[in-house]
C-alpha positions as CSV (number, residue, x, y, z in Angstrom):
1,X,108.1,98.4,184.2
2,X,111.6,98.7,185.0
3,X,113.6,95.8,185.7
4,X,114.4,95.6,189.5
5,X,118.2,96.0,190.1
6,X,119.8,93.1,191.0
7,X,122.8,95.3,193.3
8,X,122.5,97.1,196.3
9,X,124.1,100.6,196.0
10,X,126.2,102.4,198.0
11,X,128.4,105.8,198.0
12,X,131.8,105.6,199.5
13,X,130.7,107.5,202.2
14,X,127.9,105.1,202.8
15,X,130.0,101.9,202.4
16,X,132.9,103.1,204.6
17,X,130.6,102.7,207.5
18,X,130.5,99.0,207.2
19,X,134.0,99.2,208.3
20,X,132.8,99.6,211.6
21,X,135.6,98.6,214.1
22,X,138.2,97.2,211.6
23,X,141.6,98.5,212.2
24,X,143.7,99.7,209.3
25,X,146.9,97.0,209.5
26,X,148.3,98.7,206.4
27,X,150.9,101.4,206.6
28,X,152.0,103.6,203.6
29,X,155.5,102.1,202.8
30,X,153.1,98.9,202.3
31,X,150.6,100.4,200.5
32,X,153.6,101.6,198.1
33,X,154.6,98.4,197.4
34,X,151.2,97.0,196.6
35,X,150.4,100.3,194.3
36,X,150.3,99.7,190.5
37,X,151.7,101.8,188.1
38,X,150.4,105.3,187.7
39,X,147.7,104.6,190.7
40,X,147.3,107.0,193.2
41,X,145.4,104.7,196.0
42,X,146.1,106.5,199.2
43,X,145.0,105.2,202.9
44,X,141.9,106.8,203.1
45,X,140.7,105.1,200.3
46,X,142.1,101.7,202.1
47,X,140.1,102.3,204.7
48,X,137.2,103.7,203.4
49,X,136.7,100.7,200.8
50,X,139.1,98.2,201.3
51,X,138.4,97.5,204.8
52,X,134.7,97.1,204.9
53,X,135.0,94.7,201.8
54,X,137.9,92.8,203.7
55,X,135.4,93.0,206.7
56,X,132.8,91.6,204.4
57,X,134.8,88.6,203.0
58,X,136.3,88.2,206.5
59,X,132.8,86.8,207.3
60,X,131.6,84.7,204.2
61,X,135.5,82.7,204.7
62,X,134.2,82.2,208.4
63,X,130.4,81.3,207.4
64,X,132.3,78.8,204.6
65,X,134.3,77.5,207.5
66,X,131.7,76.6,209.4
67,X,129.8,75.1,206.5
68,X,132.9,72.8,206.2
69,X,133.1,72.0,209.8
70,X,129.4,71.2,209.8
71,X,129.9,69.0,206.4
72,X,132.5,67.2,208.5
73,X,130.2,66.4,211.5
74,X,127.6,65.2,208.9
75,X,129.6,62.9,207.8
76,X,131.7,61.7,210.9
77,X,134.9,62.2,209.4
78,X,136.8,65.3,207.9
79,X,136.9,65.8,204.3
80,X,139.6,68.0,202.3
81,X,139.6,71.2,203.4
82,X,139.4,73.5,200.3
83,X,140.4,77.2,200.1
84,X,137.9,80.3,199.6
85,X,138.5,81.3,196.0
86,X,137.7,84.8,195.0
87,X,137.8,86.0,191.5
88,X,139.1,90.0,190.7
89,X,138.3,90.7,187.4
90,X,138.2,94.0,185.0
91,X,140.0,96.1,181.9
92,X,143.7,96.7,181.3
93,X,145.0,99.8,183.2
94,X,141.8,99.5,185.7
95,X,143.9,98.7,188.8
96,X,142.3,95.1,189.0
97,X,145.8,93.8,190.2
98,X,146.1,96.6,192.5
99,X,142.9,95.4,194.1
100,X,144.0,92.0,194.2
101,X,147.1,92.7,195.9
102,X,145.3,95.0,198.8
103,X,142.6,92.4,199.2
104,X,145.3,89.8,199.7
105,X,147.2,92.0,202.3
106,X,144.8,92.8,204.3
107,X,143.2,89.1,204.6
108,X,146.0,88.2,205.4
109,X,146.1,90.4,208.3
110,X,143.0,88.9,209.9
111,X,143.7,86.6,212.6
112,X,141.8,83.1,210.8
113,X,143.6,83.8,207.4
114,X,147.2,83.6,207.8
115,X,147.6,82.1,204.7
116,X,146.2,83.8,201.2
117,X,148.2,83.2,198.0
118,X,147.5,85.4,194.9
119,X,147.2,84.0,191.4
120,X,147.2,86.1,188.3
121,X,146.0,84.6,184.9
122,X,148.5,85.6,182.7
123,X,150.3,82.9,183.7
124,X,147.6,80.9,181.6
125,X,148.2,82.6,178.5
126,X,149.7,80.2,175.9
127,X,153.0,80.6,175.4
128,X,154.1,83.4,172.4
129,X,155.2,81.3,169.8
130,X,151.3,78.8,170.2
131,X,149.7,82.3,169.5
132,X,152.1,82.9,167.0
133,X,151.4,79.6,165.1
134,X,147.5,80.6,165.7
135,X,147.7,84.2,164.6
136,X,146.9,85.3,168.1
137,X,149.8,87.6,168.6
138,X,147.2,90.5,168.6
139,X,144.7,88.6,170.4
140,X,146.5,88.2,173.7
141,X,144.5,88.5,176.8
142,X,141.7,87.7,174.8
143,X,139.8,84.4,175.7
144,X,141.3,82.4,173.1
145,X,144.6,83.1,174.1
146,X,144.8,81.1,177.1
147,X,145.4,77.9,177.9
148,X,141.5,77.2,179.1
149,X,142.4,73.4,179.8
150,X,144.9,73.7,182.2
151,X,143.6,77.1,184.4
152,X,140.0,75.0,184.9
153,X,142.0,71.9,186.1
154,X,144.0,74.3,188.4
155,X,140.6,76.1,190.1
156,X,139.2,72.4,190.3
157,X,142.3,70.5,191.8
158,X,142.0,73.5,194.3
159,X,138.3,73.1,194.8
160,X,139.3,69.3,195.2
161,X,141.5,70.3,198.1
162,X,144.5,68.7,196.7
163,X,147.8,69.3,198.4
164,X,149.8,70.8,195.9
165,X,148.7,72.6,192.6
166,X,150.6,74.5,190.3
167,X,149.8,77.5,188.1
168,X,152.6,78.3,185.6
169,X,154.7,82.0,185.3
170,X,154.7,84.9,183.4
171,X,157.1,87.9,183.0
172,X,155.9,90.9,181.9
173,X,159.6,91.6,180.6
174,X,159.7,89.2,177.7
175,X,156.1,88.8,177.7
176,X,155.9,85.7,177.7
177,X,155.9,82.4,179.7
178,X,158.8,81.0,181.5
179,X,159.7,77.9,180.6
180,X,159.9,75.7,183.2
181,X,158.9,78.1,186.1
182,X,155.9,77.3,188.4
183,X,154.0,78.5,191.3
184,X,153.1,76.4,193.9
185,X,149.5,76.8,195.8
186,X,149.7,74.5,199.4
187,X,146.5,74.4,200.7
188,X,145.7,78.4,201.8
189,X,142.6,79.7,203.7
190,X,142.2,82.0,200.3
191,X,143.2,82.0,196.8
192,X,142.8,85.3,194.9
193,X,142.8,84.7,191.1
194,X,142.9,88.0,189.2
195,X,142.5,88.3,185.1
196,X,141.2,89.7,182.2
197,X,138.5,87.2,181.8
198,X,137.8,85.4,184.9
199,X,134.3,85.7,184.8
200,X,133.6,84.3,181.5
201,X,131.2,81.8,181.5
202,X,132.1,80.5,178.4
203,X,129.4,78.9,175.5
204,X,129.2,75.5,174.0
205,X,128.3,74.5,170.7
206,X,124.0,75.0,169.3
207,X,122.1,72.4,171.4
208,X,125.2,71.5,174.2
209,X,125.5,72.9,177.8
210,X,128.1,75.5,178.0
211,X,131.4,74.0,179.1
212,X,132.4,74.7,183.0
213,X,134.9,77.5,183.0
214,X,136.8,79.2,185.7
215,X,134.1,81.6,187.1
216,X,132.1,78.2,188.1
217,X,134.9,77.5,191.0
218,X,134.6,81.1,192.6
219,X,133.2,81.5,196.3
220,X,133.2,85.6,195.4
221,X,133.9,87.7,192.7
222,X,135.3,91.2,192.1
223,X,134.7,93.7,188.6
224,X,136.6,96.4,189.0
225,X,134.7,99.3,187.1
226,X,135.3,102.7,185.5
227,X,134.1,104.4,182.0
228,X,136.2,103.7,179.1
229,X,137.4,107.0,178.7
230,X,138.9,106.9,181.8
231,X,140.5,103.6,181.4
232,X,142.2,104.4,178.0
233,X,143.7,107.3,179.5
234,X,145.2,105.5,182.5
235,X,146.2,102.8,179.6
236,X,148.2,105.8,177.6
237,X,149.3,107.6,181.0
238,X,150.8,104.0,181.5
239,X,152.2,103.4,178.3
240,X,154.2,106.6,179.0
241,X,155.9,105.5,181.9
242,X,156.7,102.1,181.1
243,X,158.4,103.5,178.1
244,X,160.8,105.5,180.2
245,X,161.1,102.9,182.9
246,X,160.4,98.9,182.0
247,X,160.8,99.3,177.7
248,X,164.7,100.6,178.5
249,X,165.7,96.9,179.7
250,X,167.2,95.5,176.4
251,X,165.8,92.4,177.1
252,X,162.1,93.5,177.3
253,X,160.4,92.5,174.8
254,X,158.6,96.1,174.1
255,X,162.7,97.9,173.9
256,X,161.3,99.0,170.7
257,X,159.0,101.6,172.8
258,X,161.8,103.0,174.1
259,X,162.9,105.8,171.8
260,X,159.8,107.1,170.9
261,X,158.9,110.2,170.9
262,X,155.8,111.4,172.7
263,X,153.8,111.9,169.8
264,X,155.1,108.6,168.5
265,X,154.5,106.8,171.9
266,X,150.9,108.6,171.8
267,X,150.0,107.2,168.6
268,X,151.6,103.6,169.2
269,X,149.5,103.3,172.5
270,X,146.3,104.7,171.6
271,X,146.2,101.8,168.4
272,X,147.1,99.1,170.5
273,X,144.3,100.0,172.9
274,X,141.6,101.2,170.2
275,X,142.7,97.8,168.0
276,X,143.3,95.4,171.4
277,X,142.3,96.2,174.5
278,X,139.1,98.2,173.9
279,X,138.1,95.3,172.0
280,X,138.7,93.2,174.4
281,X,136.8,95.1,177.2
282,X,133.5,95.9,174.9
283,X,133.5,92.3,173.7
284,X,134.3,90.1,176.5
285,X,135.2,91.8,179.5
286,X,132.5,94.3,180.1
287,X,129.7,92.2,179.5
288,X,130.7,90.1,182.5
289,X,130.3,92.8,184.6
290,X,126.9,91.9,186.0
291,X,128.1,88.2,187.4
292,X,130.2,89.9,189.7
293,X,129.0,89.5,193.3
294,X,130.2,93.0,194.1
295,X,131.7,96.1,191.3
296,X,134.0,98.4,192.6
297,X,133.0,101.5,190.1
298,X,136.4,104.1,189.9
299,X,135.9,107.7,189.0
300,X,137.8,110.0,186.5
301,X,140.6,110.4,189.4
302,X,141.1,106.3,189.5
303,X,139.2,106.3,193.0
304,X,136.4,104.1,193.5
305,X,133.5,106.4,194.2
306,X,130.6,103.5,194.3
307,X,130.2,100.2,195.6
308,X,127.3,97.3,194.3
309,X,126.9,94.7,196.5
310,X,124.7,92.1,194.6
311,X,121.6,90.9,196.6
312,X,121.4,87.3,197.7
């Protein structure tokens, strides 16, 4: 006997009606400016998927509210108020950051969330010349590469409601951290935190619990899914324009992609994804798919075609 399915199911078609009355806030000069590389997100899709999940997570941040509020009466005085943290997880080149950035805009847009910060975990990533000294140059975005330690004390200082909590910065040009840099979080309604592997669970020694890890802290979680295929193509198509737009700063730290040719740029990208990041997404990104509370699943075009909603 089959194992009963632990999602609900539904088609775009069939999700968009859970819209219902919500009213697309987003015009397309925004939508450009939230678009990832290569991505061909267009309105529709806003509205026929991003709105009824906005709509959905509209009302769990109310219901948590409330929970707060009732907490508060409970106890005859108020407490810290804490924000709603949602995790967005998935592959390289899946449009996970994408996602983030349209969640975050259109919570943002609803009239009890005025305030919804966005955190990315590369900024968690040790800096280059740690992975250096660990041999983890080629390793990066895997789960040893980050700084574990400080990202779980930055979801639980939030979770603690403390005033102030900062996550360090990373630039994709030099690849690297920035020394001295740091975001600020203040107390929001929401805090998005998007990576690789932010729904790891993490394993402890033989015979010990498993350690907390960041997935532990999240009120909701987001996998962005689509075959592998798919995402290695949208990895090379990419590649390709970064080598023609970002790699011909002489200060990024991939210049050396510049001058390729296109059967040289073909072969350098499809080794870094078939040695890195495929590895990375079989090993230990994929098989956290199922603790997501809801998988956005994209089709060949990079369009999500189905939504699983896990049951509660």
């Amino acid at each position: 006997m089959p194992a009963p399915d632990p999602y609900l199911r539904f088609s775009r078609q069939e999700w968009s009606r859970l819209r219902e009355d919500t009213p697309l806030t987003l015009t397309e000069a925004d939508l450009g400016e939230l678009r990832g590389l290569n991505e061909r997100v267009s309105l529709r899709e806003v509205e026929e998927v991003y709105l009824p999940l906005s709509r959905l997570l509209d009302l769990y941040v109310t219901a948590s509210q409330a929970l707060y509020q009732a907490t508060a009466r409970f106890l005859g005085h108020s407490t810290a108020r804490v924000p709603y943290v949602i995790g967005i997880a998935g592959s390289v080149a899946v449009g996970k950051s994408t996602t983030a950035r349209i969640v975050q805009a259109l919570l943002a847009r609803w009239p009890a969330h005025p305030a919804v910060d966005l955190v990315t975990t590369d900024g968690f990533l040790l800096p280059n010349r740690v992975l250096e000294e660990r041999g983890l140059m080629r390793r990066k975005g895997f789960p040893e590469s980050y700084d574990v330690r400080r990202l779980l004390r930055f979801v639980s200082d939030l979770k603690a409601g403390r005033a102030n909590v900062s996550s360090p910065v990373y630039s994709h040009l030099t690849y690297d951290i920035v020394p001295g840099e740091e975001i600020v979080v203040r107390q929001p309604d929401i805090v998005i935190l998007e990576g690789l592997n932010v729904l790891q669970s993490g394993s402890g020694p033989r015979g010990r619990n498993p350690p907390a890890f960041v997935s532990d802290f999240f009120d909701f979680s987001v996998y962005v899914d689509a075959e592998a295929e798919h995402v290695r193509r949208w990895y090379l198509e990419r590649f390709f324009t970064l080598r023609n737009t970002a790699f011909q700063a002489p200060a990024s730290y991939f210049h050396r992609y510049a001058r390729l040719s296109d059967a040289e740029a073909e072969e350098v990208a499809s080794g870094l994804w078939r040695e890195i990041n495929e590895v990375n997404l079989r090993e230990n990104i994929l098989p956290t798919r199922e603790r997501a509370r809801l998988v956005l699943r994209k089709g060949p075009d990079h369009s999500v075609e189905e939504v699983r909603l896990r049951k509660i």
